[in-house]
C-alpha positions in Angstrom: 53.9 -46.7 44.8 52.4 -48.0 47.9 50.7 -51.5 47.6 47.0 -51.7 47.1 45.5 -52.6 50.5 41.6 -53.7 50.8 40.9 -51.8 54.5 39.3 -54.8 57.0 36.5 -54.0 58.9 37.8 -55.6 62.5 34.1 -55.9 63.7 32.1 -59.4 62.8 28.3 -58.4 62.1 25.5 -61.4 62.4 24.3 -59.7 59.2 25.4 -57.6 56.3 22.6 -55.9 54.2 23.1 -54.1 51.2 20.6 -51.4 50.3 17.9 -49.3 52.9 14.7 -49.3 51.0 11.7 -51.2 51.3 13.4 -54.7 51.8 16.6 -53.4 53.2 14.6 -51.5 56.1 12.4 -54.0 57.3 15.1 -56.4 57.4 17.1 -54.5 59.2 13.9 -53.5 61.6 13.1 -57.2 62.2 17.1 -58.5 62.6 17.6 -55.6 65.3 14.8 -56.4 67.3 15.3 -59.3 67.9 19.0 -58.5 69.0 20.6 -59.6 65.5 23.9 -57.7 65.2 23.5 -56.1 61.2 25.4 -54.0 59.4 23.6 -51.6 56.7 25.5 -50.7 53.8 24.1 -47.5 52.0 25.5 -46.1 48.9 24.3 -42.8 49.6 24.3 -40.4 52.6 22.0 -40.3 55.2 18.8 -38.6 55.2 16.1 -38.2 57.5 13.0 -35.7 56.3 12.6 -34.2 59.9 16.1 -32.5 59.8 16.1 -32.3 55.8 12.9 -30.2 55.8 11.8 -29.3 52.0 8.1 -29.3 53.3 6.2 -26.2 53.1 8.3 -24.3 50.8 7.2 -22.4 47.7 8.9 -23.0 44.6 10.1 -19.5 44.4 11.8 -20.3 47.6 14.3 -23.1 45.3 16.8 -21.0 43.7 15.5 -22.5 40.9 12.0 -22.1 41.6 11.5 -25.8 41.8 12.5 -26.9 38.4 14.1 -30.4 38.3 18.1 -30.0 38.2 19.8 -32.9 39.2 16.1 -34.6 40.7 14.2 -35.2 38.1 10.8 -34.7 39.8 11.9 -31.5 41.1 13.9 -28.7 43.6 12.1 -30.1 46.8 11.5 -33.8 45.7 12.9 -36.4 48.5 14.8 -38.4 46.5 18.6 -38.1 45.6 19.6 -39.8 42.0 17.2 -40.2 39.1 17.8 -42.6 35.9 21.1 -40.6 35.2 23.9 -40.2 37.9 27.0 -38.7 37.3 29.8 -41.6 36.8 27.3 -44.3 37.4 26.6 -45.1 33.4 24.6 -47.9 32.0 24.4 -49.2 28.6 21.8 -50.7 26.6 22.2 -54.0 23.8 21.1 -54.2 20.3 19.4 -50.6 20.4 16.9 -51.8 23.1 15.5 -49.1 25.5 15.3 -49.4 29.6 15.7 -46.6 32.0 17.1 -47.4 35.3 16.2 -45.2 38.2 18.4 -45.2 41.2 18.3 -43.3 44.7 21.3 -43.2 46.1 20.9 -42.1 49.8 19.0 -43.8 53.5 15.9 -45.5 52.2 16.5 -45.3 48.4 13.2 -45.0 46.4 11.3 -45.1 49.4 11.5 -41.7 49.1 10.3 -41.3 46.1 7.1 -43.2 44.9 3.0 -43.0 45.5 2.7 -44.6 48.5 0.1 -46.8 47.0 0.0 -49.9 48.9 -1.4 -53.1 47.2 -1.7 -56.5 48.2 -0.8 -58.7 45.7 -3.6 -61.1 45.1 -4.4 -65.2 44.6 -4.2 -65.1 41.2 -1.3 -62.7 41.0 1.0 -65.9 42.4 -0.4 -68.1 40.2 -0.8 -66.8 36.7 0.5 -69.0 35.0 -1.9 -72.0 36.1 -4.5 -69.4 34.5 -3.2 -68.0 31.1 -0.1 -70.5 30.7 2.3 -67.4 30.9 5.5 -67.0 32.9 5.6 -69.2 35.9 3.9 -69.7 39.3 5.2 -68.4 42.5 6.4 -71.6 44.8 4.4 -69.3 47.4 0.8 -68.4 47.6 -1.4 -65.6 49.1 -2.2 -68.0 51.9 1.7 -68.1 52.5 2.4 -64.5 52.5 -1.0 -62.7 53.9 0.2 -63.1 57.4 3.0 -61.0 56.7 0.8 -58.4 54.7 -1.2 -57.8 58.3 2.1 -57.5 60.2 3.4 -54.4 57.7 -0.4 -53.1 57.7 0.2 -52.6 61.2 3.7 -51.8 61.6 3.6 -49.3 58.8 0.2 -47.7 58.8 -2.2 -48.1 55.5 -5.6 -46.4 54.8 -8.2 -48.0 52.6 -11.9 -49.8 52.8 -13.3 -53.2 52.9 -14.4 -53.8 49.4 -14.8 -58.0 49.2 -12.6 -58.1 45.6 -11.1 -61.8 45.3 -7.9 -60.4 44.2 -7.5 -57.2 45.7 -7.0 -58.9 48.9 -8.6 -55.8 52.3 -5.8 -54.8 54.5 -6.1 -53.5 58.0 -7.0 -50.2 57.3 -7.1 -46.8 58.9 -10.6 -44.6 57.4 -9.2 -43.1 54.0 -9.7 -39.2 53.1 -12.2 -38.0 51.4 -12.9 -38.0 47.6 -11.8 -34.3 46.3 -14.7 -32.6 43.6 -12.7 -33.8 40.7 -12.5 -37.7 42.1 -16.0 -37.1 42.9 -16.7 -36.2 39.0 -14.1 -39.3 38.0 -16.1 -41.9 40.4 -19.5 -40.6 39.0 -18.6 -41.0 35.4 -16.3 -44.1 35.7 -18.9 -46.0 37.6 -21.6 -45.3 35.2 -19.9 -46.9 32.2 -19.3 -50.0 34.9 -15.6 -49.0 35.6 -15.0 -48.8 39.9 -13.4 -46.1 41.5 -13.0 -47.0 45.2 -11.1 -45.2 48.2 -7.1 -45.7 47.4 -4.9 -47.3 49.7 -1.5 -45.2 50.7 0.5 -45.8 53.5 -0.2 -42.7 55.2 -1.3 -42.0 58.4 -4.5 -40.7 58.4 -5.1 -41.3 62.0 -2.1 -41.7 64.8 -0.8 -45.1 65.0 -1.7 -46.8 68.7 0.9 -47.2 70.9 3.4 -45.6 68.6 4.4 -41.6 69.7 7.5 -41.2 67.2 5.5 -40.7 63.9 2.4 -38.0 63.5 -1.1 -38.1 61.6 -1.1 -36.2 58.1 -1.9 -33.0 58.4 -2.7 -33.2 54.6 -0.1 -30.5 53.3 -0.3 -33.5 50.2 3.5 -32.8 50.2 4.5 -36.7 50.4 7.3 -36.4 47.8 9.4 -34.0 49.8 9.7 -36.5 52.8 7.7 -36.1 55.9 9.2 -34.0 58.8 6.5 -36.0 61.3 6.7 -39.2 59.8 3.3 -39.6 58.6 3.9 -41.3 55.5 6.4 -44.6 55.0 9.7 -44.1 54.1 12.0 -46.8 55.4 14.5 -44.0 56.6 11.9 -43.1 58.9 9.7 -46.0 59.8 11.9 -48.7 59.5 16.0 -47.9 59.6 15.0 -45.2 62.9 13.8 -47.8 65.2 16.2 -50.0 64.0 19.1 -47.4 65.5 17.4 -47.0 68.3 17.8 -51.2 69.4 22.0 -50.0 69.3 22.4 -53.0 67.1 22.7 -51.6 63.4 25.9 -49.5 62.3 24.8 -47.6 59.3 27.6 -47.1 56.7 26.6 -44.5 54.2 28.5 -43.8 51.3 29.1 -47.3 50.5 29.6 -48.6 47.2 29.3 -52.5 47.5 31.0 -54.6 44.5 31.1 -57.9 45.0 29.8 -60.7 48.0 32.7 -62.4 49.4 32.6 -66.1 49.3 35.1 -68.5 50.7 36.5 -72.1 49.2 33.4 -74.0 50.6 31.1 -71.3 49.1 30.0 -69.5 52.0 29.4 -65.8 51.7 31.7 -64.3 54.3 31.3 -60.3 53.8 31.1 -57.8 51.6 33.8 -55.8 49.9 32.5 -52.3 49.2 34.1 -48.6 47.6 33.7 -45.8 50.4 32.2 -42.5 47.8 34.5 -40.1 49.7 37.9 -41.4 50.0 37.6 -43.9 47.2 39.7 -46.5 48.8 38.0 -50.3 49.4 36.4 -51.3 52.2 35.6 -55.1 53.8 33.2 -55.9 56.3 32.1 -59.7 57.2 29.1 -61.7 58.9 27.7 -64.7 59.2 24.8 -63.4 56.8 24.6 -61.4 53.4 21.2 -59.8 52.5 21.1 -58.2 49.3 18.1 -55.3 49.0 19.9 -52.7 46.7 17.2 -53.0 44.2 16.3 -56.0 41.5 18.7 -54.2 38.9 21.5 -53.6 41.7 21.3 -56.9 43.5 21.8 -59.0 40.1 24.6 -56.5 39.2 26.3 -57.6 42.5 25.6 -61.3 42.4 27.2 -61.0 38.8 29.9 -59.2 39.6 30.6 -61.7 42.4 32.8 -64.0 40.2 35.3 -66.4 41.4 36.7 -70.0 40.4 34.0 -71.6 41.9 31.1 -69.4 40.5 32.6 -68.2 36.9 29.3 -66.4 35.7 28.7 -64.6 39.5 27.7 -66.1 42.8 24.2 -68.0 43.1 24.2 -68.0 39.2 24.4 -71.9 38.6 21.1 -71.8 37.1 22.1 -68.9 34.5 18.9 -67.2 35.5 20.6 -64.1 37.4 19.7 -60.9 35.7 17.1 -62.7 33.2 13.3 -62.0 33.8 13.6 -58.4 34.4 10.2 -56.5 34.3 8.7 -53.1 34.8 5.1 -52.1 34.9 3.7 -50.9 32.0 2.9 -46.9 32.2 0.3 -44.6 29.9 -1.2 -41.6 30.7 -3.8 -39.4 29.5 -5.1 -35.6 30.5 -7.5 -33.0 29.6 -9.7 -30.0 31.7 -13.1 -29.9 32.9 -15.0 -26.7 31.8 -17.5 -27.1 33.9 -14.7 -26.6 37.0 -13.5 -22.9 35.0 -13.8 -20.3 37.8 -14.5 -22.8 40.7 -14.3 -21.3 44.1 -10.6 -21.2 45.3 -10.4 -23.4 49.0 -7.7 -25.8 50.2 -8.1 -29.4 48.9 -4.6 -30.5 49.2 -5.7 -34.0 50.8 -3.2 -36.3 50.9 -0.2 -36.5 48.7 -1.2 -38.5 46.3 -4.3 -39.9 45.0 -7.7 -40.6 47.1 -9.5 -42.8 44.8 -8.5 -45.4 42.4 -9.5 -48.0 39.8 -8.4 -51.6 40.5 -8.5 -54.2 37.7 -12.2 -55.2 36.6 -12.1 -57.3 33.8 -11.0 -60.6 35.5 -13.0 -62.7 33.4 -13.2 -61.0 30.4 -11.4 -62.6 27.0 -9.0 -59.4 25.6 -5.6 -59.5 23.4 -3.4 -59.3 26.3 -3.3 -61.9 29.4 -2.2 -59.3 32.4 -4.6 -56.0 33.9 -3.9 -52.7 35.1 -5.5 -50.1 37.7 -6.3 -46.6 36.8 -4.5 -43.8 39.1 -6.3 -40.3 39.1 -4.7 -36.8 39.7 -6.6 -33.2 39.9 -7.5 -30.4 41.6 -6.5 -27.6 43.4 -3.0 -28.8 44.5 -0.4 -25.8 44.6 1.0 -24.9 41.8 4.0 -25.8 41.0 7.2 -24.5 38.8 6.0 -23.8 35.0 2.0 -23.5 36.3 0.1 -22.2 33.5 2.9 -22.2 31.1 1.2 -21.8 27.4 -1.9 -19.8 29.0 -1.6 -17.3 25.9 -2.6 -20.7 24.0 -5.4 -21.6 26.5 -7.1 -18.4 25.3 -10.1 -19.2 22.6 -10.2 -22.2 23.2 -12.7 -21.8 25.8 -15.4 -19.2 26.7 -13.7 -16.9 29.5 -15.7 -15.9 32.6 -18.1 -13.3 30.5 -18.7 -16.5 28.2 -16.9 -14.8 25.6 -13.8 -16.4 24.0 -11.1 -14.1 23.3 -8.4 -13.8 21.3 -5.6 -15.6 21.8 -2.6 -13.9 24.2 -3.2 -11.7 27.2 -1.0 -9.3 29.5 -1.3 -8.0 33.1 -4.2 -8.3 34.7 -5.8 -10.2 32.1 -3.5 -12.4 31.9 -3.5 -13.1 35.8 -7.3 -13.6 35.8 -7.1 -16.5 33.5 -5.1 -18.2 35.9 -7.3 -18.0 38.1 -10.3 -18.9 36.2 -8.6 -22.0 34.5 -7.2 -23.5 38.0 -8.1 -26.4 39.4 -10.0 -27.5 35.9 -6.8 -30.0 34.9 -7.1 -33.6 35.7 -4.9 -36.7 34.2 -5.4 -40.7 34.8 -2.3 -43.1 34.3 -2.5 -46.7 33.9 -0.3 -49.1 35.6 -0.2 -52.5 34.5 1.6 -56.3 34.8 3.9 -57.2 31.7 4.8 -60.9 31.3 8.1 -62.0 32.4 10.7 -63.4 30.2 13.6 -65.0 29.9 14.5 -62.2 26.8 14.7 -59.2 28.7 17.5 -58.8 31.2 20.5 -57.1 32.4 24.1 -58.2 32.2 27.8 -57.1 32.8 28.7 -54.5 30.4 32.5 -56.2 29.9 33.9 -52.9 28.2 32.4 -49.7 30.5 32.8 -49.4 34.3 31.5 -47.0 36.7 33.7 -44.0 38.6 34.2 -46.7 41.5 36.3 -49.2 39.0 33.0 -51.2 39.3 31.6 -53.0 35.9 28.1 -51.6 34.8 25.1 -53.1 34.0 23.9 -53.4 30.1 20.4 -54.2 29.4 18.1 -55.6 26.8 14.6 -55.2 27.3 12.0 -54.9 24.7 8.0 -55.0 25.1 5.8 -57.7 23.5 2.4 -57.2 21.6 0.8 -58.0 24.9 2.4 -54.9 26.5 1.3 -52.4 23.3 -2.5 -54.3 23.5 -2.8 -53.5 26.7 -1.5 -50.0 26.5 -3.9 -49.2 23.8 -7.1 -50.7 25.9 -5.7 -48.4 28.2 -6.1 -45.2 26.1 -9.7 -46.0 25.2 -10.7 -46.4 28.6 -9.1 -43.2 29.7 -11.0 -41.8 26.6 -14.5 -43.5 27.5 -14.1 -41.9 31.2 -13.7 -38.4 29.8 -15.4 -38.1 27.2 -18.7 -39.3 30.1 -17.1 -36.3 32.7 -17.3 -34.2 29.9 -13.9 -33.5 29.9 -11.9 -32.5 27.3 -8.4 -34.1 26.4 -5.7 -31.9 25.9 -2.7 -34.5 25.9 -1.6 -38.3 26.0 -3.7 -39.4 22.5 -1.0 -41.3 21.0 -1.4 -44.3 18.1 0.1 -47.1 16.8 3.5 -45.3 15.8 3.7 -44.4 19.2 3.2 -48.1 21.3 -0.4 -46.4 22.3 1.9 -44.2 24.9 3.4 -46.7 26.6 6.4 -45.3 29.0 9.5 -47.1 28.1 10.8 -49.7 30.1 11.9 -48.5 33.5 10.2 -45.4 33.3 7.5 -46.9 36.0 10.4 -47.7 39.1 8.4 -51.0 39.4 11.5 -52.9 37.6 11.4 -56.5 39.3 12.4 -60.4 38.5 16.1 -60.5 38.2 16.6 -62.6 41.0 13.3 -65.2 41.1 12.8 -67.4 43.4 11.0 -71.0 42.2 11.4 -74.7 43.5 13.6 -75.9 41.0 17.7 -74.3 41.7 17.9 -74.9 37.8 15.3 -72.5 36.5 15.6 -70.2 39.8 18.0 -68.3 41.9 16.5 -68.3 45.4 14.1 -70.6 47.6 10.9 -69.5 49.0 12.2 -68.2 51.6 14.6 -65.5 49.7 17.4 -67.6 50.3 20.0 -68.6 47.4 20.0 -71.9 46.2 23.7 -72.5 45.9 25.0 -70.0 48.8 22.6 -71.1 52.1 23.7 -67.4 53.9 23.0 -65.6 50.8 19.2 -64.1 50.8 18.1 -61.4 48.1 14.8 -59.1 49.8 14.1 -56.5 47.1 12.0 -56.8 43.8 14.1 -59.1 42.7 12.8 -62.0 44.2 9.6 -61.8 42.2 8.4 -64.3 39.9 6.3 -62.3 38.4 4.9 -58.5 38.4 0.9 -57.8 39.2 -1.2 -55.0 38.2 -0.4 -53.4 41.4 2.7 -51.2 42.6 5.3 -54.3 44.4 6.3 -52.2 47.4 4.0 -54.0 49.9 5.2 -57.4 48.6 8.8 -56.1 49.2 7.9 -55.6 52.6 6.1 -58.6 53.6 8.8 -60.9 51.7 11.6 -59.4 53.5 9.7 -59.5 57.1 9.1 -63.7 55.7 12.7 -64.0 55.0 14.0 -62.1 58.3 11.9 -64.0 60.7 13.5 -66.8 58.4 16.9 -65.7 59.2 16.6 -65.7 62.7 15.2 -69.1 63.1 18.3 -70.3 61.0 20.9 -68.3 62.8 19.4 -70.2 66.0 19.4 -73.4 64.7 23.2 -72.9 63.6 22.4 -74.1 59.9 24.0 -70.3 58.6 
């Protein structure tokens, strides 16, 4: 039998990053412009929506008419993976719950998410200075806004001035629209002293200046599937693109890293990864390691990344590695509108996703949990999708029909048909999105009995919400209630009680999962500096959610973004200097 060989890379990168999302893109982006050699490690394939074209299809078009098989949101949805892949398990401790969502392929969950775009605010890096909660970033807004501009502009974001201390403006292009149902929402929500203001997505609702490789929406509100003229972000397409272009990025799909390579002095030196087709392992090496495979990923890596020198992983002196993991918290709630029964039928696709939002509006206001939440909306006339009007034989005296007469339950043939048409376009649903308080109590570790298909140790986690996570989900569900109840809606699902946490999604359930990797001040209660950069390894950086002290009441992809453009700019001075 034929000796185990590890396969050598023979080229020498400036920079190895692991992982092509939001932090993994734009530091590859920044590095190659500015003539940093970088090699991107992907453990999917590559994907790029213009040439893997889903948009524009109907679901009878799917051989499965668009029902989720191995996507979980669907035939024609962007994003390879979901929270189960074949021969990737994870486990859970002491019958806790968290679901871990991965996308394995060029610019992970990029392609799959909202595109909702949120500054984090003042007060979001600094909680803890106003409820004594968690801990305070070693950064402020002051520190990061800078950075926030640059991917405003780079990226492309739509939105209006609004003057809310912490929902910080952007530099905006003019946002759609409000469709007849946000319309309805905005009215009812605003006269019960609840705003509803223009969202902020990054899509392109005007052509970028001076940029002719992406085009405007043209409002097919088809985000999920991947944009074919680039009008939305998806790092594949707005960030790892230009990035080939430079010729200073090799792309290595496929690539299933396990462990950072360190030497005797503690210097990482490369990256030892499985390649997904032929199985056998793989080394590459640089002068730089940047982890952005996700905050769940990146801490499996670091502790994976054992040696005599670093027993319990690399950069894991402080035993904080894995510890602090958080996920937004996640209810929802929906119902029809009978006063939208048998509205006329026109094209109000918009944007895909949401024109009009809720941000968090009881700042000052004393409540039974510390943290806020916005309030997304969904309607309209979208088209339907695979299962539309499934249960319309149930649908049937419950309301008046179009002679005002209800009728008895069931229906056939061209019955049947016309109540689809006369209940379309009536459904609406709001979801909640909120911060939960980091602590040291949830977290992921190695698993030390299960490994993956690749021979590589899986994560376990423990994660359990607190009363402040439940107390918020329930003020959730009586807001959504107030707001409908004033359109005069009527719910049809998401009432939920006690028993049932108020609705509250289970952990992970959101994709916001963040905080496994914080970065603080003190290398005993924190794994990185404020500059994304490891404590204990000085050419070690970490530029995904796992850098984050702490979660806000808004979506962390923008903060992703503007942290890793910080800690790239960062690099480069360093890598001039000679200190890495």
């Amino acid at each position: 039998m034929p000796d185990f060989q590890i396969k050598k890379n023979p080229k020498n990168y400036d920079v190895i990053i692991i992982g092509s999302g939001a932090g993994g893109g734009m530091a590859a982006y920044v590095l190659t412009q500015a003539g940093i050699k970088v090699a991107l490690l992907e453990a999917g394939p590559l994907y790029d929506p213009a040439k893997n074209v889903t948009q524009l299809k109907w679901p009878y078009e799917s051989p499965r008419r668009g029902a989720g098989t191995t996507r979980p949101f669907g035939d024609f949805d962007a994003a390879y993976g979901g929270w189960e892949i074949e021969g990737e398990p994870y486990t859970h401790k002491n019958g806790t719950k968290f679901d871990w969502f991965r996308s394995r392929m060029l610019g992970g969950r990029t392609n799959h998410w909202g595109r909702i775009s949120l500054r984090f605010g003042p007060k979001d890096f600094k909680h803890k200075s106003i409820d004594g909660l968690g801990d305070d970033w070693p950064i402020s807004y002051d520190d990061i806004a800078p950075y926030y501009d640059k991917v405003d502009q780079l990226i492309g974001i739509f939105g209006s001035k609004e003057n809310m201390p912490n929902e910080p403006d952007g530099i905006f292009l003019p946002p759609p629209k409000p469709r007849l149902h946000e319309l309805m929402v905005k009215e009812a929500a605003t006269g019960i002293g609840i705003p509803v203001i223009p969202s902020r997505l990054s899509i392109l609702t005007r052509p970028l200046p001076n940029n002719k490789d992406r085009g405007a929406c043209f409002f097919c509100a088809q985000c999920n599937r991947g944009c074919q003229v680039y009008g939305d972000f998806s790092s594949s397409s707005v960030l790892v693109n230009p990035a080939l272009k430079t010729g200073n990025v090799d792309v290595i799909p496929n690539a299933m890293a396990r462990e950072v390579l360190v030497n005797e002095e503690g210097i990482a030196t490369g990256v030892s990864y499985v390649d997904k087709n032929d199985l056998q392992e793989y080394q590459v090496n640089a002068k730089v390691v940047v982890l952005a495979a996700s905050a769940a990923e990146s801490a499996r890596l670091l502790l994976n990344s054992r040696s005599r020198r670093n027993p319990t992983g690399l950069a894991n002196s402080s035993g904080v590695v894995g510890k602090y993991l958080h996920d937004s918290t996640g209810v929802g709630m929906g119902g029809v509108m009978p006063k939208l029964f048998g509205r006329k039928r026109y094209n109000e696709d918009g944007v895909g996703g949401l024109h009009v939002y809720t941000p968090w509006w009881l700042e000052n206001k004393k409540l039974n949990f510390p943290r806020g939440y916005h309030i997304e909306y969904w309607g309209g006339m979208g088209m339907p999708g695979y299962g539309f009007g499934s249960g319309m034989h149930q649908t049937n005296g419950r309301w008046p029909g179009r002679n005002g007469v209800k009728k008895e339950a069931g229906g056939y043939g061209a019955s049947l048909k016309d109540d689809y048409r006369y209940y379309y376009g009536a459904s609406f649903g709001m979801a909640g999105r909120g911060e939960a308080i980091a602590r040291e109590d949830n977290y992921c570790e190695i698993d030390p009995n299960t490994v993956d298909k690749f021979g590589i140790p899986v994560l376990r986690f423990h994660y359990k919400w607190s009363d402040y996570e439940i107390n918020q989900a329930k003020h959730m569900q009586e807001t959504f209630q107030e707001i409908i109840h004033k359109m005069g809606g009527e719910i049809t699902w998401g009432v939920r009680g006690k028993e049932d946490d108020y609705g509250l999604e289970a952990p992970g359930r959101i994709i916001h999962e963040v905080g496994t990797v914080r970065m603080g001040d003190d290398p005993k209660k924190s794994v990185l500096n404020k500059f994304n950069q490891a404590h204990d390894c000085k050419n070690l950086f970490v530029v995904d959610g796992g850098a984050f002290v702490s979660q806000a009441d808004k979506n962390p992809t923008w903060t992703i973004l503007a942290l890793s453009m910080r800690a790239s700019e960062y690099i480069i001075e360093e890598l001039k200097k000679q200190n890495i």
